[in-house]
C-alpha positions in Angstrom: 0.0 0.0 0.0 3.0 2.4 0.7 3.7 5.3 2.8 1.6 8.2 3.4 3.3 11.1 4.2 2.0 14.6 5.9 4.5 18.2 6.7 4.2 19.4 10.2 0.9 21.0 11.0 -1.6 20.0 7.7 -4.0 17.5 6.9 -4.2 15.7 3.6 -7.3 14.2 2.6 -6.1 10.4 1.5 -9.6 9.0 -0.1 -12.8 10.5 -0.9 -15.5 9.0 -2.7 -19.0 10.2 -2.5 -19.1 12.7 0.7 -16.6 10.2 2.9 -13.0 10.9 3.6 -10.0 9.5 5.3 -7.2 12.0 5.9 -4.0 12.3 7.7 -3.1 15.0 10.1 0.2 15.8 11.6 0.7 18.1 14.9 3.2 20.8 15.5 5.8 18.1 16.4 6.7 17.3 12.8 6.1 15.4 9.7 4.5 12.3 9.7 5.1 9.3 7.5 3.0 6.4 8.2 2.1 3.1 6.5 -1.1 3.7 4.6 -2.3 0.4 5.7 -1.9 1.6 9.3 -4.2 4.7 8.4 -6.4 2.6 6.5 -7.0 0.4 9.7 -7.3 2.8 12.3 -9.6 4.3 10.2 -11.9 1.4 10.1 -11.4 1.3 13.8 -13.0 4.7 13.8 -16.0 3.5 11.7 -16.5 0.2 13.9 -16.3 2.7 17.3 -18.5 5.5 16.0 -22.1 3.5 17.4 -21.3 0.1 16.8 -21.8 -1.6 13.3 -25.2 -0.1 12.1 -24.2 4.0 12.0 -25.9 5.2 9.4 -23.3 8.1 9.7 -19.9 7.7 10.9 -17.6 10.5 11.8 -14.8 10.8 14.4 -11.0 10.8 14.9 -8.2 9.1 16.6 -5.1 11.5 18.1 -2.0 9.0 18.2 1.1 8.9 20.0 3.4 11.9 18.4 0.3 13.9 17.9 -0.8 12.5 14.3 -4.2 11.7 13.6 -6.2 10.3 11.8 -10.1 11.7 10.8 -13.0 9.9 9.3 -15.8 11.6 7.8 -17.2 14.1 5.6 -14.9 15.5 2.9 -15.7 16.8 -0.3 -13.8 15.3 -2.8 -14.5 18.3 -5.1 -11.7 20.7 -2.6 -8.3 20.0 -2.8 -6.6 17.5 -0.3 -5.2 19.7 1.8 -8.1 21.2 3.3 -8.5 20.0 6.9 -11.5 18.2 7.9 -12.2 21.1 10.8 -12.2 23.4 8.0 -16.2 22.1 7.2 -19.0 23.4 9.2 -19.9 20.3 10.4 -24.0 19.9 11.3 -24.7 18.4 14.6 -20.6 19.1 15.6 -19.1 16.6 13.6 -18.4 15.8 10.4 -21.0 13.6 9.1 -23.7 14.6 11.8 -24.3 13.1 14.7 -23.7 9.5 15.5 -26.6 7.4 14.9 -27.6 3.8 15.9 -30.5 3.6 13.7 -30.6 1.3 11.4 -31.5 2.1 7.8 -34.5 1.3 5.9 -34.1 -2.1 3.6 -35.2 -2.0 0.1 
């Protein structure tokens, strides 16, 4: 998967698709270069923790050792990839709404 890679103090948005993101973050304390496939899993660890399985919005963030982080949530694929996630006027204070455990209707 290779190395993701993110200069002292930004964000970069790593996938979008729809109105989902994953991005990278790095703290005042330097760059940070981390395996994607450790951002991609600790960003399904943030999905699985948001209300269990059956969010029908998922939105949150993990701060790691170093002061990296790692959001998931709303993004607009349509900015460019440097634009923090805080940078969206998130409804219901976060960035896909609030957390929900209900369960969506089946077709």
């Amino acid at each position: 998967m290779g190395w993701c890679n993110v200069p002292k103090g930004q964000c970069r948005r790593l996938a979008c698709l729809n109105t989902s993101a994953i991005y990278l973050c790095a703290g005042d304390q330097g760059d940070v270069s981390r395996t994607c496939r450790e951002v991609s899993n600790i960003a399904s660890a943030i999905r699985g923790s948001c209300c269990g399985a059956r969010t029908v919005q998922t939105s949150g963030s993990s701060v790691r050792d170093g002061g990296w982080s790692v959001w998931a949530g709303y993004g607009n694929c349509n900015e460019p990839d440097d634009k923090p996630p805080t940078d969206y006027p998130y409804p219901g204070g976060s960035p896909n709404g609030l957390c929900s455990d209900e369960v969506p209707p089946s077709d």
